[in-house]
Structure formats: C-alpha cells, structure tokens
TORRO-793320 format. One record per residue (C-alpha): y, x, z. Coordinates in steps of 0.05 Angstrom, whole numbers, plus 5000, padded with zeros to 4 digits. Layout:
# residues N
YXZ/...
//
This chain:
# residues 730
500050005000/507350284985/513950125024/520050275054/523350354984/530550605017/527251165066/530950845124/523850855177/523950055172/521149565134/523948855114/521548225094/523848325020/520149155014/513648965042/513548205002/514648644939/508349084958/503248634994/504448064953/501648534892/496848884932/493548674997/494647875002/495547294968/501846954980/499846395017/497646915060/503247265063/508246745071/504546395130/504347125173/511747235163/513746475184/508946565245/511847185261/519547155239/522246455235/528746655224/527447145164/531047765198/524748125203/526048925211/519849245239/517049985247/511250175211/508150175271/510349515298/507849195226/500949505228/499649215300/502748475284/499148375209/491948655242/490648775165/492649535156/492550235204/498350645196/495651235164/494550615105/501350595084/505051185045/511651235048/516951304997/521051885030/528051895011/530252225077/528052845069/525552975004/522153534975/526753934937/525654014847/519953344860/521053124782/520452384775/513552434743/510452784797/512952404859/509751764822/503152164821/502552404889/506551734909/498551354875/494551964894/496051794970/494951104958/489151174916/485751604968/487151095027/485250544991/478350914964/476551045036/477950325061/473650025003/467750605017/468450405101/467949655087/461849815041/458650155096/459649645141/457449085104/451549405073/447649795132/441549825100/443450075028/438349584992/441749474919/439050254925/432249984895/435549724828/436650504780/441650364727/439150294648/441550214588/437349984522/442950264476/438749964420/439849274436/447449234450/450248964385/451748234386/448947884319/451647234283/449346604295/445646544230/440647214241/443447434178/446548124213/451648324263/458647974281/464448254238/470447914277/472047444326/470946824292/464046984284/462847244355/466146614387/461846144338/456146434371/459146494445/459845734432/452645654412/450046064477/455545824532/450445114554/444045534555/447846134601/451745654644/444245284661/440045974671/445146304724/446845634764/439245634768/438646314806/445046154845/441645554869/434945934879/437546394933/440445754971/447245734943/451545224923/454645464850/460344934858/462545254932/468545694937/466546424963/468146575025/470647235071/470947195140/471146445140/475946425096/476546285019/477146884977/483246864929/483247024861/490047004844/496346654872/492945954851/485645964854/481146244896/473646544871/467546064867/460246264887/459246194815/464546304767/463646164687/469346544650/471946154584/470846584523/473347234514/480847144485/482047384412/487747874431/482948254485/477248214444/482148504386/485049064439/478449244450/474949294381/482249644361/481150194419/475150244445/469950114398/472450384330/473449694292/466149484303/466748774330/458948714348/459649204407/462648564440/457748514499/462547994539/464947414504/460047064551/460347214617/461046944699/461847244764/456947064817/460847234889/455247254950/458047425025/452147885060/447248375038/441347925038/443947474980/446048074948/439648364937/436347714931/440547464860/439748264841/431648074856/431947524812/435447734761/429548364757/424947804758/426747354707/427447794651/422947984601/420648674583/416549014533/415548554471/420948144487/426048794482/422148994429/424948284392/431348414404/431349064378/427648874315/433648394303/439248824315/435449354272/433748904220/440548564206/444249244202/439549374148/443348804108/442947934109/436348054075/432348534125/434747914175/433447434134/426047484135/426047624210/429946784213/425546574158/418746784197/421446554263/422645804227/415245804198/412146054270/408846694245/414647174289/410947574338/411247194411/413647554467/410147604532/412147294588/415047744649/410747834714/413047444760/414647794833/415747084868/414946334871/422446194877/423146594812/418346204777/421245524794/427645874760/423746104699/420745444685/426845084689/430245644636/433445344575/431346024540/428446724547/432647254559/432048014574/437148564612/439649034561/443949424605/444449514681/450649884714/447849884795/455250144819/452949964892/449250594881/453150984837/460850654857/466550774811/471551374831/476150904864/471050784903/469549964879/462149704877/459549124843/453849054800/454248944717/449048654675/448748634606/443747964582/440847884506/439447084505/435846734457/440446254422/435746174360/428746284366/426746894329/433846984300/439747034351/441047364412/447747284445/449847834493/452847584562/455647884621/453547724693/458048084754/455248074820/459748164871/459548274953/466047834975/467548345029/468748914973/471348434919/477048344978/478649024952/478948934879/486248774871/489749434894/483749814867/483849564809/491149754804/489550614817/484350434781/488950324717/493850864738/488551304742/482951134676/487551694630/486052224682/479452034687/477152054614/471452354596/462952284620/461252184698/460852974704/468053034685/469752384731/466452734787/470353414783/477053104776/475452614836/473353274876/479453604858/483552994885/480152844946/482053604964/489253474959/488353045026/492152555064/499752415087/504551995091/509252115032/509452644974/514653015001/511253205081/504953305034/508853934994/511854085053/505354215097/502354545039/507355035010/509955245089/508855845116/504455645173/503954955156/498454485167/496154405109/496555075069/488955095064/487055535002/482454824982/487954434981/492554924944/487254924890/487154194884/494854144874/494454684827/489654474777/494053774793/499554044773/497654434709/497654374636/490853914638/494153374675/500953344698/504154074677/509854084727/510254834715/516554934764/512454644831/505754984806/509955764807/511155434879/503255284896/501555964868/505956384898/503556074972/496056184942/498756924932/501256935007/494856755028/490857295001/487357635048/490458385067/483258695051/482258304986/479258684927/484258924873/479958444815/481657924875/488458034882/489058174810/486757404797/492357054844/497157544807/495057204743/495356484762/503156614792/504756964721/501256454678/504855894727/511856324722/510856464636/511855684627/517155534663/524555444656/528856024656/529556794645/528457164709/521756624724/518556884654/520357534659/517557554728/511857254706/510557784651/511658344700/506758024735/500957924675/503358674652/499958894726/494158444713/491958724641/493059384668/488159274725/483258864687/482659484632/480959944679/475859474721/472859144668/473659404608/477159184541/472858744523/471558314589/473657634585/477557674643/481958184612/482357874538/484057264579/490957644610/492857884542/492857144521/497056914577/501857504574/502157324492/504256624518/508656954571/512557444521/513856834471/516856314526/521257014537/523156934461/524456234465/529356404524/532956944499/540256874453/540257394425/536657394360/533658054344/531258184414/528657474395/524757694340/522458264380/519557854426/515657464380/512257934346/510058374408/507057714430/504357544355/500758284368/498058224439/495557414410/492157774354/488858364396/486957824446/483757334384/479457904355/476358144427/474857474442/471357354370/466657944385/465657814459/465457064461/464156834396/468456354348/466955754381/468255944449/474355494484/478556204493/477456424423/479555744403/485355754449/487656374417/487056204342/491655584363/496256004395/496156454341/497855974278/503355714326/507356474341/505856564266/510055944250/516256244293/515656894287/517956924206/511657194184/510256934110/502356674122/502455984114/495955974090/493256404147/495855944196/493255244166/486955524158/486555784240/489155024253/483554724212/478255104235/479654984318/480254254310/473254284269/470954664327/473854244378/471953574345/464153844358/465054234423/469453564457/469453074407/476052834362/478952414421/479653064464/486353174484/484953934454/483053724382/488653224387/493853714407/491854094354/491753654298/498953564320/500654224302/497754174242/501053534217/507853994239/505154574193/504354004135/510753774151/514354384152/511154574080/513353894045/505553584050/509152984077/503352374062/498652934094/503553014157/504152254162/496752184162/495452584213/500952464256/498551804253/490452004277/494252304335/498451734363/493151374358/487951764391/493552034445/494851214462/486851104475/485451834516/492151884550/496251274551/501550944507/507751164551/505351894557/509452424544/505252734491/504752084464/511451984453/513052624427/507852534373/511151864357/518252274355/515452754297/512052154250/519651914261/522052524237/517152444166/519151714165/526651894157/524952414103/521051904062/525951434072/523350924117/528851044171/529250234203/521250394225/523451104251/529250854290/523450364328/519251024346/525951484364/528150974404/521250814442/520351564449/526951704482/526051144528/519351274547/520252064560/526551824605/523251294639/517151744661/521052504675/526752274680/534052554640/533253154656/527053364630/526353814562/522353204530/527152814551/533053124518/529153294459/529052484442/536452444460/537752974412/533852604354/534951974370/543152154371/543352594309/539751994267/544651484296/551351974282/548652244216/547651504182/539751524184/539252254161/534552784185/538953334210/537154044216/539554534266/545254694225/547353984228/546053924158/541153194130/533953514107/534153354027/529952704019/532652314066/536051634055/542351654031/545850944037/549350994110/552350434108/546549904100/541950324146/547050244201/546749454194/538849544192/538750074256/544149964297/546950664285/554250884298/554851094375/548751554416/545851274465/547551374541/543651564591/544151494664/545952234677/551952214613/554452884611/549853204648/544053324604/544854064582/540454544546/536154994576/530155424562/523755264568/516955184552/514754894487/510754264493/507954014441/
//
C-alpha cells in the first residue's frame, strides 16, 4: 500500500481513500471504517495510529513516499521503482503468510503441472481446421458455453457447494470490484473481441487458434479441503490416453487443410471414428458427476501455481479443458480457475506489481527466478530514500555487500540504467572490500566503479572511470593473460569508457582522437574474444555491436563493414535469445539507423517498425527505449514525407520520455529537441546545422494546419533544460 503523498508523517482521509480504495478494500469497505471511526471527516492519523484502528495492515506494510528528506540525484524513474519494489515485496510476503496459514498441510502439492502442447489450438466449429479470427472462435464459444456451464456446476455441486452462493472470507462476501462481489461459481461471458485482438496482436503472433479462453469460469472455494477436493475431481473426470489422442488427431488433421479434417467429421458422422475410453474413475461422487456430463472432455494443460506460485507470490490453480462440442469433430478449449478466497483477497494489489513488474520479468521461469532473487536481496524499508540511505552509508544498516549487489544489477543497463546512483552503489561495494582482498579481487570492484563511472554524465566521472579500467587491464594482463576473458572483457569497457570521453569532449580533434583510440582498443578486444570465446559468444557479440557503432562516429569510411557486423549479431542473437530479446532488438535498432543514415529509407522504416513493435510486447509501450525507437521512425517519416503521422510519434515520444524520467533527463531533451525543430522548421527534418535533410516536405504552410506546428512545446522545467554530456542510449 502507498501513502502520505506530501511527506508530512500523517495521513488523511483523502491520501489513504486514493490508495486503499485501489488496493486493499472495496469501498463499501472503506467508507463504513472511516464513518465508524471519523464522523466528522477530519481524520489526521499517524501511521501508527491507522494500522492499530483499520486491524487490516502492520506498519512495516505501508511504504512511504518520503518527501522530507529525500535522497539526493533519485531520478523520477527510479523512485517509482524502488517506490513498487517495496510494495511489491510487502505485499509478496503477506500473500506467501496467508498461504501458509490457510494451507497447513500443502495438499494441491499432489497435482505436477502439464502441458499437452499438441492439443492447445482451438478448431472451428465445423472440424474443417483451426479458428482464423474472432468470429469464428466466438461461433464456437457459443456452441460450447451450455455443455461447460452444466459440467462445472456439476463438480461444484459434487463437493457440497452451492454454485449460485456468493464466496465468502471470514464471513464475509468477497468483492470483486466496487459492485459485485465473487460467486462460488463464476461463468465469464465470452472473451471480448478487443482482448482477444490485443492478444492474438501481441502475444501469439496473429494466430487466432492459440485462443485457449474464450470460455472460461472461476470456481472460488474457502478452506483447503474443498480446494483439493474440486482439484480431485477435476483429475477424475477427465479422460486420458485415447481420448487426448482424439484431440490431437483433430488439431493435427485440420492444420493439414479442410480436407485432412474433413474426413476425420465425415467418419465421426458415419460412426466408424475410433471411441475413446472412458477415464478410471477414483470415486463414487465423481461418477455421479461423469454420468450426468453433457460431453467428454480431457485437461490439456495444468498450471498447479499452489505449488509453483507466481513471483508476486499469487497462487491459484489454471486448467486448460478440450470439450467435445461435435462428436468426432470439435473441441472447444475452456478455462477453469480455481481459487482459495483467502489468497484471491490478495489478487487486487498483486495483480497491480504484478503488471508493473511482467516487463522485468520477461523471459522462462529460470530467468523469473534470478531476477526475483536479485529483488528480494534489495530488502525492506519504509521509503526509497531511508532504503539508499542505509545502503550507500558508511556504517549503515543496510550496506550488506548482498544487498549492494541487488541494487546494482537494479540499477544497470539490463533494467533500469540509472548510471549516476549505480557509480554511487559501486563505489560503497569498493569501500567494502576487504583490506586483505586479492589484487584479481580488488581489481574486479575497480572495474564495476569504472564501467558504472564510463556511462555517466560528465567529464571528470568518465575520465575517472577510465583511469580506473586503465588499472584494471593492466592488472588483468599480467594475472591472466591477454587472452583471458576477464581481461578482453576490461578492454571492452574501457573502449566504451574512452568513447563516452569523446562524446564529452568540445573540442573536435581531441574528439576524434578519442574515437579512434577507442575504435582500436574495441577492435583488439573483438579479435581476442573471436579466438578465445568464439563468434557466438554474448562478449564477442557485444563487441561486434560496439564496434559497427564507434565505426559510425568515428569517420571511418566502412559502411559495409559495419552493416555486415550489425547483421550478423542480431542473426546470432535471434538464435542464442530469440528475436524478442531486448539484445537483438537493440540491435536491429542500430541497424535501421545505419540504413537510415545511407538513404535505404523503406529498409530503415521496416525495421524500425520490427523494433517498436517487439520493444512494446518485451518492454512496455511507455518505455524509454520504446519511445526513442518511435522518435527515429519519426525522423524517416518526415524524410518521406509523411510528417502529420511523425508529429503523432514525436509528440508521444517526448511525452512519454518526460512523463517517466522526467525533463531533465538526456532522453528527455532529445524528444524536445525533435519534436521543437519539426514544429519551428514547418515539418522539416533538420540537421545539426539547422539546415531541413533534402527529401523532406516542403509545403509549410499546409503541414502547420495538419500538425499544429508554429510554437515548441513547454515543459514544466522551461528554461531549464540544458545540454549536457552523456551516455548514448540507444
């Protein structure tokens, strides 16, 4: 839960109805503790005083917004991370003590997750091959809803539960939303065309059959007992062997074409399909169920997360049903969710990390687990700012080396790259090394303040930072060897190091200086790491990247060189992590510049394009690298003279990249710069001599009436926003 949103100590009626009301009650709720407590409405209570009259939440609960004292350079971006990290973390551990409590004897443990990959594609109504949009997959939601409806009210009612009852918790009904409140057994309508859309659009690359919920219901149970009986039943009831063995003939059969499932309909309608056998039965009750069945049916997929909970710590349980709609010919897919009421009494504020979170999360359950490890390490407190402040103090209470690490790897380039705070965490790491520590030792927290100090903001931090990787080469060489990959690694990051230094220095030929020295140590770094680690090792590919991109700035004429390094890390990328990755994505957004840049402008467009839209499914519409992808397809727009749609993307970059770090950020600025050079210069592309890039529309006048340009925007710093150096991000 979050409050006190003016950092006075105390919280009012109106800051905690704008957080509970979202997160921990319902308003009824909320409205009849308040009038019970404060019929006047001049409620001001401690945090302390709160937690003691609502009974609902402990102190150490709520985290504070801390405007009092707050921690010096926290960027806006960061605060709101650490501001859900606490939260998530408090809430995680309420949901995990409440599972404890109200499942002592950990039976859902006897139900392992499964998934019969084979049978998850949801086929038309006819037999004659898979659903290929919504109409089609509604048409045969329609046909399956009676039949689904019938078979789960019977195991609700076979476990001695009323279906039509409200669920309860703690004797009390168990809202839903501000209006309704959860039933025992709850039938969803049909899955909505837009979600279904969203879906097909994002997650399962166009193919409407991977659809598995059109049809679906919650069943909400309050103890362990009737948990583990509908979970029994459910086992029970459904067939195995031939009967999975139908479905998957089916699915098979209509992706090989209307004919291929065809015959399967045509053989079902004369009798001669092969019958399936029965399930073994495990009790009477079950039987009674099965007898009174409108249909056969068989669990596809089983997600136990009772055993196996999500990070945020939620359980329920998720099965995936194939029912027979058409003998012989159709199975619809359907969802049944089986919840404990005690947890679901959770769901709303996890649900809500649980969203904030999903982009950080990306990836399989061994990638989940590390990240979640790596967060849990970062601890508890009460705001952001006494968090940093135990951590980075000299003798503070929380300057474990654990904990460190976890802000760290936080804090860096894979998740939140606040470069400025990290050179804070790693020079407290460095403080902490032990007085007898190896030199290799010493030689590694050396490296992570330089790498930390290369990217960010500012002369003397770089520079210090490539004094620092100068040591660390030096020490690595003589340890390890030339070839190590410990010491190919430091020539990398002092390559990155010396070109931030180029990118911060005015004057021009000590500019150019700079660039190639770091072009040279890149290039001596790429070729040890081809013969020591192999091309398609994540270092060598790190390097080729790096490479192509201090070729592009460093006036060295080999275009073709450098394409062909881009091209050949995101092939490598796309099979070491996959084309989502946000590596091969990042990459393939240097190569749509390099396109760009050489005139290739459908090419640019194209891939620009790929990028947005794989950057909007793996890290989130309003991300910064999001946006700044959308900023450069705005900047091929205007060129090919399409300047009303790049105004749209300038516009939703520059307010995104403010709205998440804020004015003063180098992302930020770079949108304000774009998005007020197009509005002054009449719809042009302008260069950094202020000059329109040739192809660009040329009719000011009726772009202005289509755009809105004429004035730049403001911002809520005006004035304040000046250049200064920085790290690239790209």
């Amino acid at each position: 839960m979050r409050a006190d949103t003016n950092g006075d100590g105390l919280l009012t009626k109106e800051e905690l109805e704008a957080t509970l009301t979202l997160e921990d009650l319902d308003g009824a709720t909320f409205k009849s503790f308040f009038h019970n407590l404060d019929a006047n409405g001049d409620l001001m209570l401690t945090l302390e005083e709160f937690c003691a009259a609502s009974e609902l939440l402990a102190p150490e609960d709520v985290v504070m917004w801390d405007k009092k004292e707050p921690f010096p350079g926290l960027n806006v971006q960061t605060r709101t991370m650490l501001f859900n990290l606490l939260g998530f973390l408090g809430s995680r551990e309420r949901v995990s003590r409440e599972a404890r409590q109200c499942m002592p004897h950990n039976f859902m443990s006897e139900f392992p997750s499964f998934a019969h990959d084979d049978c998850m594609r949801q086929q038309r109504l006819d037999g004659l091959g898979p659903v290929r949009d919504y109409a089609e997959l509604s048409q045969a939601g329609t046909a399956a809803m009676p039949a689904f409806v019938q078979l789960v009210r019977g195991i609700v009612e076979s476990v001695g539960l009323d279906p039509d009852a409200e669920a309860q918790h703690d004797g009390k009904p168990l809202p839903r939303n501000e209006t309704e409140n959860f039933g025992i057994l709850s039938i969803a309508p049909l899955k909505a065309q837009p979600r279904c859309d969203e879906k097909v659009r994002n997650e399962y690359g166009g193919e409407y059959d991977k659809i598995a919920d059109c049809v679906r219901c919650s069943i909400v149970v309050e103890t362990e007992a009737q948990l583990v009986e509908v979970a029994r039943r459910l086992r029970d009831l459904s067939g195995e062997g031939l009967l999975l063995d139908e479905v998957r003939r089916q699915v098979s059969l209509g992706e090989h074409g209307e004919d291929g499932a065809r015959a399967v309909a045509t053989a079902a309608s004369q009798g001669t399909a092969e019958p399936a056998q029965r399930p073994q039965l495990m009790s009477a009750d079950s039987a009674k169920v099965l007898a009174a069945a409108p249909c056969r049916f068989v669990v596809v997929r089983f997600k136990n997360r009772y055993a196996q909970p999500l990070f945020n710590g939620y359980r329920d349980a998720l099965y995936n049903l194939a029912l027979e709609v058409r003998p012989g010919a159709c199975w619809q897919l359907c969802e049944v969710q089986l919840h404990l009421a005690a947890i679901l009494s959770h769901k709303k504020q996890s649900h809500g990390y649980y969203e904030f979170f999903r982009a950080f999360f990306s990836g399989d359950s061994g990638s989940i687990e590390r990240r979640l490890a790596i967060l849990s390490q970062v601890g508890h407190a009460p705001s952001p700012d006494v968090l940093l402040r135990e951590a980075l103090s000299p003798g503070g209470s929380g300057d474990s080396d654990e904990r460190l690490a976890a802000l760290a790897e936080m804090l860096g380039a894979d998740m939140l790259g606040d470069h400025k705070l990290l050179s804070l965490v790693e020079k407290r790491r460095l403080q902490l090394v032990p007085a007898d520590a190896s030199e290799l030792e010493m030689a590694e927290a050396q490296y992570r303040l330089g790498f930390a100090l290369s990217c960010t903001a500012g002369n003397s931090s770089v520079r210090e930072g490539a004094a620092l990787l100068r040591e660390v080469v030096e020490v690595r060489r003589r340890a390890l060897g030339d070839r190590h990959q410990d010491t190919l690694q430091s020539l990398w990051a002092l390559a990155v190091c010396v070109y931030y230094d180029a990118w911060s220095s005015r004057d021009e030929n000590q500019k150019q200086q700079l660039r190639l020295a770091s072009l040279n140590l890149m290039e001596e770094a790429l070729v040890g790491q081809r013969e020591a680690l192999g091309v398609e090792h994540e270092a060598t590919l790190s390097s080729m990247v790096w490479t192509a991109n201090i070729l592009e700035h460093a006036g060295v004429e080999r275009c073709a060189e450098r394409e062909d390094l881009y091209e050949k890390a995101i092939e490598a990328y796309t099979q070491l992590k996959g084309r989502m990755h946000w590596l091969t994505l990042s990459t393939i957004n240097r190569l749509a510049d390099t396109r760009f840049q050489s005139g290739a402008h459908s090419q640019a467009e194209a891939l620009y394009r790929e990028c947005i839209e794989g950057r909007r499914r793996v890290l989130g519409e309003t991300n910064p690298s999001t946006l700044a992808s959308m900023r450069n397809l705005a900047d091929v727009l205007v060129t090919t003279g399409r300047p009303a749609d790049a105004a749209l993307l300038y516009e939703q970059a520059y307010e995104g990249h403010q709205k998440v770090l804020g004015d003063d950020h180098v992302q930020t600025r770079r949108s304000l710069d774009k998005l007020t050079s197009f509005r002054t210069s009449g719809g042009a592309l302008v260069d950094q001599a202020g000059q329109a890039v040739v192809g660009t529309a040329s009719s000011a006048s009726e772009i202005a009436k289509t755009v809105g340009i004429g004035k730049a925007p403001k911002t809520k710093s005006e004035g304040n926003a000046k250049k200064s150096s920085t790290c690239v991000v790209l």
